[in-house]
BAVO-736271 format. One record per residue: x negated, y negated, z negated of N, C-alpha, C in turn; residue in three letters. Coordinates in steps of 0.001 Angstrom, whole numbers, padded with zeros to 6 digits, always signed. Example, Ala and Ser with C-alpha at 12.3 -4.5 7.8 and 13.67 -1.06 7.14 Angstrom:
# residues 2
-013190+005690-007800-012300+004500-007800-013200+003300-007800ala/-012850+002250-007080-013670+001060-007140-012900-000030-007870ser/
# end
This chain:
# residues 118
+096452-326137-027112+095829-324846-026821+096643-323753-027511unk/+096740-322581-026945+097974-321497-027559+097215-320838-028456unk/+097660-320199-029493+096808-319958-030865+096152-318967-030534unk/+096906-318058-029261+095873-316610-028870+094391-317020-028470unk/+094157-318205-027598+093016-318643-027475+092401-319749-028406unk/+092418-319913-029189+091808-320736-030218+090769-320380-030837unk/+089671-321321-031325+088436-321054-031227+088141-321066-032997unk/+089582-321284-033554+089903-321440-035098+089716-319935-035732unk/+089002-319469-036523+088484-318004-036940+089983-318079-037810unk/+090427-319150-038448+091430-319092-038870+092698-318471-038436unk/+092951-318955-037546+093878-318608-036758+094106-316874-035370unk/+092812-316806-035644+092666-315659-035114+092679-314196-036751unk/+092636-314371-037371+092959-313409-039040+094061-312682-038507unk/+095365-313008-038108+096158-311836-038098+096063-311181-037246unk/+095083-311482-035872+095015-310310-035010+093792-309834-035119unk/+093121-310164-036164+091798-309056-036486+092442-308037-037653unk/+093494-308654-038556+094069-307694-039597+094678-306871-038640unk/+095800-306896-037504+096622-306202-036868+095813-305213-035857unk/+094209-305475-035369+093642-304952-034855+093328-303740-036004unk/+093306-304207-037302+092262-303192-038105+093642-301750-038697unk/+094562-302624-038684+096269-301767-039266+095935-300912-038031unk/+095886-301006-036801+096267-300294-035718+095466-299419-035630unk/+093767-299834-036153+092741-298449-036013+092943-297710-037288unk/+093382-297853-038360+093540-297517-039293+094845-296211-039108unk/+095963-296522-038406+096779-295796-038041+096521-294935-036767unk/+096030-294772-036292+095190-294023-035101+094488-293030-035846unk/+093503-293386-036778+092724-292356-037470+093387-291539-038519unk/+094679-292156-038805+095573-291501-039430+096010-290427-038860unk/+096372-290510-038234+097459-289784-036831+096470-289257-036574unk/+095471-288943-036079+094697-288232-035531+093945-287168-037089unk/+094032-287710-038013+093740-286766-039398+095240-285532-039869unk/+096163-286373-039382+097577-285572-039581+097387-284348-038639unk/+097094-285073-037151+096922-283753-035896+096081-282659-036917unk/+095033-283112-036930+094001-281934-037385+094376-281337-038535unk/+095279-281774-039828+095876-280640-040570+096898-279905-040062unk/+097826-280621-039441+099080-279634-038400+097943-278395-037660unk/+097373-278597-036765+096150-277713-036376+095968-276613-037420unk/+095561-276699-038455+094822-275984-039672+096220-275059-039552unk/+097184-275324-040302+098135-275053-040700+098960-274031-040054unk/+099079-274188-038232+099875-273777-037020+098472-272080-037254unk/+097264-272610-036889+096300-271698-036801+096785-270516-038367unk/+096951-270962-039250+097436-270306-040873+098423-269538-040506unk/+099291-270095-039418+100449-269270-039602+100437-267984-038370unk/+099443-268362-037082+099368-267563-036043+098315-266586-036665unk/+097625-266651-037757+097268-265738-038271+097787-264620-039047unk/+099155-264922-039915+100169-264026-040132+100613-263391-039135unk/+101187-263958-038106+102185-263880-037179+101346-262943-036166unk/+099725-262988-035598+099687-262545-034353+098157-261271-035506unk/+098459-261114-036711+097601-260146-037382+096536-260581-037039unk/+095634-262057-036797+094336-261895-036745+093579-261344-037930unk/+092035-261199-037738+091666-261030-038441+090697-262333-039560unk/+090031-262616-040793+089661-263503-040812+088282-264109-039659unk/+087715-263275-039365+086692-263746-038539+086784-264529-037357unk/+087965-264149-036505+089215-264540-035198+089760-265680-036040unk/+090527-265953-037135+090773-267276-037563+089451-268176-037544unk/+088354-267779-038225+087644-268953-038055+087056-269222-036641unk/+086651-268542-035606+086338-268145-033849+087634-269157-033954unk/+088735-269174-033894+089775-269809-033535+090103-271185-033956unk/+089805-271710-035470+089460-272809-035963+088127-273838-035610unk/+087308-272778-035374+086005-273397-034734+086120-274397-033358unk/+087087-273638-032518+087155-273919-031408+087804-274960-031018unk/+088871-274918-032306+090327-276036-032113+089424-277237-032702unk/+088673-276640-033601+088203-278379-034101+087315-279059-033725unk/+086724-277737-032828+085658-278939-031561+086306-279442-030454unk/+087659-278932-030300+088351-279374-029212+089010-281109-029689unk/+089568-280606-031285+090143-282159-031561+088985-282795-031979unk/+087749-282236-032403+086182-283212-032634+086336-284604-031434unk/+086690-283443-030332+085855-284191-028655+087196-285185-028585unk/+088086-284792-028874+089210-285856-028483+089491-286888-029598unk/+089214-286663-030350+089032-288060-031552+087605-289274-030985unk/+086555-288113-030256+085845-289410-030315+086265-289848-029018unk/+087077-289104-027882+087655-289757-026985+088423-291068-027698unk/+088947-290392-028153+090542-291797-028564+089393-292890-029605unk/+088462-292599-030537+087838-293920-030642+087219-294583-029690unk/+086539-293762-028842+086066-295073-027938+086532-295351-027317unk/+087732-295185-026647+089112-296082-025827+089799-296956-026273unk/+089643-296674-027952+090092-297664-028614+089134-298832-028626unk/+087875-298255-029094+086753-299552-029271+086867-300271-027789unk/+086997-299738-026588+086974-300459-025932+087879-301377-024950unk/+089413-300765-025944+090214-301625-025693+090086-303064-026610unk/+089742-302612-027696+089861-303977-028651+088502-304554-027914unk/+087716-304395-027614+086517-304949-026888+087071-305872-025804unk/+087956-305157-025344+088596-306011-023948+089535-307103-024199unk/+090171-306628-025268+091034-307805-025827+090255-309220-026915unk/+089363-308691-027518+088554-309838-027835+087948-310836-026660unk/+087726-310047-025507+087179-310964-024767+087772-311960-024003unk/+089279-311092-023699+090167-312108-023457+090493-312973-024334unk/+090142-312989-025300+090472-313818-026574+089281-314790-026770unk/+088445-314548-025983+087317-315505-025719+086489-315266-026930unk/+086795-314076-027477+085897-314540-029332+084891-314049-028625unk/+083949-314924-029184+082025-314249-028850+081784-313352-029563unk/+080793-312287-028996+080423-311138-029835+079302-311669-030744unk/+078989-310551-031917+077922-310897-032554+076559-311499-031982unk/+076015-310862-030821+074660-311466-030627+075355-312618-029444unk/+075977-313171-029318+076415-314716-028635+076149-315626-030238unk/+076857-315107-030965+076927-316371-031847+075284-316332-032656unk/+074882-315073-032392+073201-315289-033366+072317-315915-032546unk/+072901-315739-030898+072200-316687-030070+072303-318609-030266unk/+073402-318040-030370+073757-319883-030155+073230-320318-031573unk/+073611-319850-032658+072427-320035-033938+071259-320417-033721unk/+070518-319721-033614+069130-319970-032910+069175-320831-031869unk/+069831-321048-031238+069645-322467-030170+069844-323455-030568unk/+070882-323552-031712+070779-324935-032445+069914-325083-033729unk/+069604-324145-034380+068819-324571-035141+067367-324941-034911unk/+066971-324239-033173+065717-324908-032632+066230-326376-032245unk/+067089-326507-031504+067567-328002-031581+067597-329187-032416unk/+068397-328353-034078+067661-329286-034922+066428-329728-035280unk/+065874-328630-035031+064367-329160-036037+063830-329861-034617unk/+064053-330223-033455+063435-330685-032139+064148-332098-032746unk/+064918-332460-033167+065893-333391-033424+064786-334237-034454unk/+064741-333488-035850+064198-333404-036949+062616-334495-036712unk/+061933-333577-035452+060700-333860-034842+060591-335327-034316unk/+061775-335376-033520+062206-336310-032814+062013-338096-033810unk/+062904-337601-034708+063344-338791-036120+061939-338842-036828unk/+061443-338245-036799+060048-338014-037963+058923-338887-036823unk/+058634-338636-035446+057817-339168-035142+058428-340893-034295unk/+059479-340951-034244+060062-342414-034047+060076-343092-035536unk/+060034-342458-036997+059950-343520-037645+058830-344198-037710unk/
# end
């Protein structure tokens, strides 16, 4: 079986670390945008004589603009890694709390089973 599909939690670690490096650098990059932003706005305020009130009208605007596009780019992200886990066959959290609960009713049916055959 090829290690991308393996059902070994082991073996799946470096592409949950490489998944987490990659969101980690995304939110980076996207924290860098928004001081470049600050900064460009600092200087078109020298440059085009705003006033302070027009800088912040102008900051307001830029940072609801990169607000809306950060949570764009997280949830394209969440739902790329969503897509790639699944190709990866890993079960999500409520699969495996399911299947929990299906075997541990199993055991004790088991349990039941042994207790009234002895």
């Amino acid at each position: 079986m090829p290690a991308e599909l393996s059902r070994d939690p082991k073996d799946r670690r470096p592409l949950m670390e490489a998944l987490e490096r990659m969101w980690a650098q995304a939110l980076t990059a996207v924290s860098n945008v928004e001081d470049e932003a600050a900064r460009v706005v600092q200087r078109a305020q020298t440059v085009a004589g705003w006033s302070q009130d027009e800088v912040r009208r102008q900051v307001g605007e830029l940072a609801e603009r990169l607000a809306a596009q950060r949570r764009d780019l997280e949830r394209a992200l969440d739902e790329r890694v969503r897509g790639a886990l699944q190709r990866l066959r890993i079960p999500r959290r409520e699969e495996v709390q399911a299947l929990s609960s299906r075997l541990r009713k199993a055991a004790e049916r088991v349990e039941q089973l042994e207790r009234a055959g002895s």
